[in-house]
N, C-alpha and C positions, 0 to 999 in steps of 0.2 A: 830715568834721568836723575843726575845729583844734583841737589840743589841747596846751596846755603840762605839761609832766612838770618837776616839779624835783626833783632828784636824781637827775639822769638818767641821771649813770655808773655809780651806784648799783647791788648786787645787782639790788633789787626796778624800782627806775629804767630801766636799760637791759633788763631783759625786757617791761617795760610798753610802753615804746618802742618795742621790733624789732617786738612784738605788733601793734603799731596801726600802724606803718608796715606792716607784712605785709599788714593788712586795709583798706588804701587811704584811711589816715587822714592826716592832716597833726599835723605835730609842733614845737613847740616845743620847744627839751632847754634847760634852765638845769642849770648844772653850776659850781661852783668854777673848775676844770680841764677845757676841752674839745681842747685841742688834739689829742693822738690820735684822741678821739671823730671830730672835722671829718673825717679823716681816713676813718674806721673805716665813719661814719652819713653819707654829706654830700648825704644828701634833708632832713635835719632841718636847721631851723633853728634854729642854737646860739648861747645866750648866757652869757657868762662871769660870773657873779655868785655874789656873796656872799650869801647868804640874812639873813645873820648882822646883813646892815650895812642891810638895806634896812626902816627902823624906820618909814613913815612909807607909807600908799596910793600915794603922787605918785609913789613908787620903779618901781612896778610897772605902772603904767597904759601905758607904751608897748609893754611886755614883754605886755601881754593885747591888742593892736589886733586885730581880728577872732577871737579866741581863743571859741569856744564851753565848754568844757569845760577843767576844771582837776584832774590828779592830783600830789598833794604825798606825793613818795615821799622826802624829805630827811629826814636824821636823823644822830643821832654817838651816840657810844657814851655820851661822856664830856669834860668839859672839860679842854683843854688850850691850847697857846699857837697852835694850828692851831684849834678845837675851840669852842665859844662854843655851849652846849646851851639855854640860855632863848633868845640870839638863833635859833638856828634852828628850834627847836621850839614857843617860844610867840611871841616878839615879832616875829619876821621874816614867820612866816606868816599872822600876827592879821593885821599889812597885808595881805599877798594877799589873804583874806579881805575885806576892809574894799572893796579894791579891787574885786573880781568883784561885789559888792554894789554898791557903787557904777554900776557896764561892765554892769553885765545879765548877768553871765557866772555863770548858777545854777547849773551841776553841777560841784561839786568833790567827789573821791573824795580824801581821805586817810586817810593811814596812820598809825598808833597803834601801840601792842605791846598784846600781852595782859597782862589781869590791871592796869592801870594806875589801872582805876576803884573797884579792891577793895583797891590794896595800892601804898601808895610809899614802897621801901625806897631808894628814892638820889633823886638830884639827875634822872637820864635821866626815871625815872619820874614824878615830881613836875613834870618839865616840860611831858611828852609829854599829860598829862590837863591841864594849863593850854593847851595848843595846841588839843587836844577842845574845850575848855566855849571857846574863841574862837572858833572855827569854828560851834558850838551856837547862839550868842549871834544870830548872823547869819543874816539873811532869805535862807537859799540851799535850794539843793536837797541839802543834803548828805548825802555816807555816809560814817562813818569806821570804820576795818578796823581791827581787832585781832589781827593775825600773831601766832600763836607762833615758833618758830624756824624758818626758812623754809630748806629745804634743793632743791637740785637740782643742775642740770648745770654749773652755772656757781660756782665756790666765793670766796667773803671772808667775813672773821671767822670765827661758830658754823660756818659748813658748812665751812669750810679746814680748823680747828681739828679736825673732826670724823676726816676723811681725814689730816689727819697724825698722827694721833695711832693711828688703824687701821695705819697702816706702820711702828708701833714694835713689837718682841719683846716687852716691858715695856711695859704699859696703866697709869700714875700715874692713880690716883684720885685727887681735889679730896675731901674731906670736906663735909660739908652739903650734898647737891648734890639741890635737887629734881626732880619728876616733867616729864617733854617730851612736847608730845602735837607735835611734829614736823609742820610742813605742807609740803607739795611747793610750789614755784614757780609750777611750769605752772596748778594751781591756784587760788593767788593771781593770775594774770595773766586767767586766764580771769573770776575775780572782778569784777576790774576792767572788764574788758570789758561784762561783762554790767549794770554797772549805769553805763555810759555810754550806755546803749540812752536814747533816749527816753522811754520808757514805762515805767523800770525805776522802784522804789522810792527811796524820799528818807527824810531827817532820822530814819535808822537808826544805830544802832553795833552794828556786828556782831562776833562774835570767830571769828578763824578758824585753824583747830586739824585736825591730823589725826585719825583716827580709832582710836586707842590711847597710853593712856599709857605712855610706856617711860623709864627711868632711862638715866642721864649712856653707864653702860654700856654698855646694851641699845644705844643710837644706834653706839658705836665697833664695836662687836662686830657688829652687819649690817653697815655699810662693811666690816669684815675680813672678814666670811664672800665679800661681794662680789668683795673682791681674790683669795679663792682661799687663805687663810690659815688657819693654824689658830689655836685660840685662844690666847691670848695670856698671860704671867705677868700676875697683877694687883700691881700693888703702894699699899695705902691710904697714901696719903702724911698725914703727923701733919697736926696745926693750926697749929704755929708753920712748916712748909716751904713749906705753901700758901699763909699767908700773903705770905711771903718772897716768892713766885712771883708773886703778886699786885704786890706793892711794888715789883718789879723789873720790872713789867710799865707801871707807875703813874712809873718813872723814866725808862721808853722813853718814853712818850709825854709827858713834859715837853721831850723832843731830838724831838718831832714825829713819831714811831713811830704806831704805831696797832695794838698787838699787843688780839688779843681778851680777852686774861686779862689785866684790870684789876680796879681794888676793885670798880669799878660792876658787873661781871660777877659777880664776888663775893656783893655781895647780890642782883642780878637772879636769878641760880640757886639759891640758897638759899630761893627766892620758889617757884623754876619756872616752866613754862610751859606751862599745863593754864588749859582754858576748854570750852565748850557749841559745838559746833560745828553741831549739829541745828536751832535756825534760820539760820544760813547756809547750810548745803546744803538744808534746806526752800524759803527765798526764791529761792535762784539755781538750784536743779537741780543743784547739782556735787557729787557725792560726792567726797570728800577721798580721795584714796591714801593707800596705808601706804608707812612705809618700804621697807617690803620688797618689796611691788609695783612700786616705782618703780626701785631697785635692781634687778631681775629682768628689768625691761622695757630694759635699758641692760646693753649688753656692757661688760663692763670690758677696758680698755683702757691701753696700754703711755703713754699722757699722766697715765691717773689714777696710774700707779705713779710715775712718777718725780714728781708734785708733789705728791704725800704724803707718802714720804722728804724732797724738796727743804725742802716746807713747814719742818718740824722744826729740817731741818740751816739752813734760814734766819737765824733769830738768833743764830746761833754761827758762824755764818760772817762774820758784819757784826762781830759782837763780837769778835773774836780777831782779824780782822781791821783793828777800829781799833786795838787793844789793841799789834797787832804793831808799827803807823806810831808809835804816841805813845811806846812803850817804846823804840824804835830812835834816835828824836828825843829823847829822853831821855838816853837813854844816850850818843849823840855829844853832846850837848854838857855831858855831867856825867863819869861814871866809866871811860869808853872816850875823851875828849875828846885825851889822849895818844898813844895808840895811833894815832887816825886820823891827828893832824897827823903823826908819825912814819913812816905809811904816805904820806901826800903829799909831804911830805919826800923821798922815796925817791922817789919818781914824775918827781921832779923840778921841783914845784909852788913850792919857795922861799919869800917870804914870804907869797903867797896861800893858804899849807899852812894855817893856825889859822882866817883869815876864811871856805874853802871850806868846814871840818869844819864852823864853825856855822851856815852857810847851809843845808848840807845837811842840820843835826839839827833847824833852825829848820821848813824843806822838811818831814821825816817827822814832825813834830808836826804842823804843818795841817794835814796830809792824813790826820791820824788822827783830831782832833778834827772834819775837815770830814763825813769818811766814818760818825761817829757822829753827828752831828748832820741830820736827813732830810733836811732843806732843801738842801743842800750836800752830798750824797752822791754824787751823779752828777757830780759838776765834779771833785769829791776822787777817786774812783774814777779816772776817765781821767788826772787829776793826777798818780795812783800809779802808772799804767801808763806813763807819759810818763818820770816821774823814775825809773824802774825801768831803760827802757831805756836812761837818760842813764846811769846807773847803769854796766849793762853795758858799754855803750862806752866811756865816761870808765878805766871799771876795766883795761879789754881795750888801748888806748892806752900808758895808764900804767904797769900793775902788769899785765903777760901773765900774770906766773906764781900770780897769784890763779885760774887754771882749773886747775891743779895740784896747788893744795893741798889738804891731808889729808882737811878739810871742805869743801874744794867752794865757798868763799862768792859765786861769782860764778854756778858751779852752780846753786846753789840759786834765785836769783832766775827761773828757769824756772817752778818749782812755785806759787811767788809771782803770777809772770804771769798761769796758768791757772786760782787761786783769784780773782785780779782780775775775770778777763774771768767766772767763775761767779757772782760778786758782779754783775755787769754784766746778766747774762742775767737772773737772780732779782729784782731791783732791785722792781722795778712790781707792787703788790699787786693789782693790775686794771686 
């Protein structure tokens, strides 16, 4: 069978995928971003699109040529200037929809979140049941899945968040934070599988939920017993810090971040994500795992340790790190503006002493502002690495005796280097 997946880089997307490539399916992947994918998958055939922008059937009719079957595993958190949640949740996929109606192409399994149909505390959820009742509307064979928080081997967003937070001393509670009935992956994929059968059930919405409710908690604390940890200090963070943590989560993703603690998270959890699992495991046969079953059956291992710690030190690495390029760029060309030319001066620089301090303060402002902003991160990073080593040499040339001095300033730029190339390594959310 062909089958188009979109959201294919996606958590739920790239399991759906390997799944059905494993079992000698044919695959479509639409994705945003496939280049690594090409790389990674290159049995699949990959198309680079926008979900967001394809407002109209016509979009989609070359993208389903021979396409039997459709799983729309696309979704965002939340709107941002990368982020468009009615184009990809309702308006983008109403076309596909429209389209497979159109193609003959009856089995589409898409994806939904729990609780959507009962309860829409934001803009995510409000869209995600306009995407449902579009899909409803239409003469197909459809199934639409209601995931709770979907955890397994593979971690972004809830499940990252989960593991980083297990490799802190100090467990920060979120206040209002409601009940997780937690689903394993493997399950969700198996899900899928099962009703791309032929003969499998249609024009269902199912919710699909593990088999225990557990708090915000109870989820960090088996990841930690996992890692071999003991328990952890809790500490109930107020209402105004969480906030805060929210807001500065909500000003990452206007510079095209994608951190999982935004507002929308905010009320999606205060919601929770508890639902009836018992007709889905009735219909398909699949008893849901527990956390803890699933954790038990999975050695831990020296990758889940360091990208649990990593995870964390993530944001603070990016931020301190543009923080450092823009203050230094600041600083040359405002209240050290003397000093430097004085130091050029000496070097033997002459009149190009005043024009090089500003180029150079000009230099560590974009590549602070580049390195904060996502888009431009990876150009800015190797940017810093580049002008770090001009740095070094230009300094070692001119001024030897700057490896002498008291503080080390040319020293220093060593530790610099190897915070660059860590920023380098962690870059890639997936």
């Amino acid at each position: 069978m062909r089958v188009l997946v979109t959201g294919a880089t996606g958590l739920i997307g790239s399991a759906v995928m390997a799944r059905l490539l494993r079992v000698g399916h044919q695959v479509v992947g639409i994705s945003r971003g496939t280049g690594a994918a090409r790389q990674s998958q290159p049995h699949v055939a990959w198309v680079s699109l926008d979900i967001s922008r394809q407002v109209t059937p016509e979009h989609w009719i070359a993208h389903l040529e021979g396409v039997e079957a459709v799983v729309n595993c696309a979704g965002a958190l939340q709107d941002s200037p990368s982020d468009n949640l009615k184009g990809v949740h309702a308006v983008g996929i109403a076309s596909l929809f429209t389209a497979c109606e159109r193609l003959g192409v009856r089995r589409v399994v898409h994806f939904s979140a729990i609780g959507v149909d009962r309860e829409a505390p934001s803009a995510f959820s409000r869209t995600k049941i306009e995407g449902d009742r579009a899909l409803m509307a239409r003469d197909l064979d459809w199934v639409i899945l209601r995931p709770s928080v979907v955890l397994g081997r593979a971690a972004y967003g809830a499940s990252a968040l989960f593991r980083g937070l297990a490799a802190l001393p100090v467990l920060p509670l979120m206040p209002n934070t409601g009940r997780l009935q937690v689903v394993q992956l493997d399950d969700v994929v198996e899900t899928v599988l099962f009703f791309l059968k032929p003969d499998a059930p249609s024009r269902v919405a199912l919710e699909i939920a593990g088999p225990e409710q557990l708090s915000f908690a109870d989820v960090v604390l088996q990841y930690r017993r996992w890692r071999g940890d003991g328990p952890p200090h809790v500490a109930h963070l107020p209402d105004w810090s969480a906030r805060l943590i929210y807001l500065l989560g909500d000003m990452a993703s206007l510079l095209g971040w994608r951190p999982p603690v935004r507002s929308t998270a905010r009320r999606e959890i205060t919601r929770g994500a508890t639902g009836d699992p018992e007709p889905w495991s009735r219909m398909t046969g699949i008893v849901p795992l527990s956390l803890a079953a699933a954790l038990s059956a999975e050695p831990m291992s020296v990758q889940e340790r360091w990208f649990g710690a990593l995870y964390i030190l993530k944001p603070f690495i990016f931020v301190v790190f543009a923080a450092f390029w823009i203050s230094t760029g600041i600083l040359s060309v405002g209240p050290s503006y003397e000093l430097g030319v004085a130091l050029m001066l000496e070097g033997g620089a002459g009149p190009l002493s005043g024009p090089s301090v500003l180029a150079g303060g000009l230099a560590d402002l974009l590549i602070g502002i580049g390195i904060a902003i996502r888009r431009f991160t990876r150009p800015a990073l190797y940017a810093a690495l580049a002008i770090s080593l001009f740095y070094v040499a230009a300094g070692t040339i001119l001024l030897p005796r700057l490896w002498v001095e008291p503080l080390g300033p040319l020293a220093k730029i060593w530790p610099i280097l190897m915070l660059n190339l860590t920023a380098l390594a962690i870059l890639k959310d997936r």
